[in-house]
N, C-alpha and C positions, 0 to 999 in steps of 0.2 A: 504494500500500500504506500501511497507516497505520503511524505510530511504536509501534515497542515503548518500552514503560515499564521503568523499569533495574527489575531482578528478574523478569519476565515469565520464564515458560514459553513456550521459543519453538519448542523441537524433542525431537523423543521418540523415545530408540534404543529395540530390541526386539528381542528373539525373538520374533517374532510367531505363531510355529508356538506357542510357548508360553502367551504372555501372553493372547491372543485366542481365543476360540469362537465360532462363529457356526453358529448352529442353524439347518437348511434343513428346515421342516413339508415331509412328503407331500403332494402331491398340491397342483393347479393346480385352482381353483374358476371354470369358465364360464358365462355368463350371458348369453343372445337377448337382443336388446331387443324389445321385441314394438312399441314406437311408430316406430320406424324405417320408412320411406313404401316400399313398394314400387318397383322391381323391387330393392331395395339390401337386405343385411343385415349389422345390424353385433354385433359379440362385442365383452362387456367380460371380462378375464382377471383373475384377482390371484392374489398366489402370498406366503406367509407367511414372513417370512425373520426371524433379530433375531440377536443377538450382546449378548458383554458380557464386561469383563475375566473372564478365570479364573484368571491369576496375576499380582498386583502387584508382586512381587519379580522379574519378566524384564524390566519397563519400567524406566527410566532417564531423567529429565527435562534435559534444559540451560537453565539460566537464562542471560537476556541483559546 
């Protein structure tokens, strides 16, 4: 592990039910591959996820 530097940010309390959102899009996007060689077939999948603070006053920093 590397050294923490004196004053770093090392650990972060939270309500996290609070402080955090994380947005799950609709819907899973699939796609054939159509160059994949016979008798095999392969599926690529993705799915849209993101987040981002929504309240900065539930978070709590400790310096080292």
């Amino acid at each position: 592990m590397p050294v923490e530097a004196a004053n770093a940010l090392v650990v972060a309390y939270a309500n996290w039910k609070q402080a955090y959102q994380i947005v799950d899009r609709v819907g899973i996007r699939i796609l054939r591959d159509p160059y994949t060689e016979k008798p095999f077939i392969k599926f690529y999948a993705t799915k849209r996820v993101g987040g981002d603070v929504a309240n900065y006053e539930a978070i709590k920093l400790l310096k080292c």
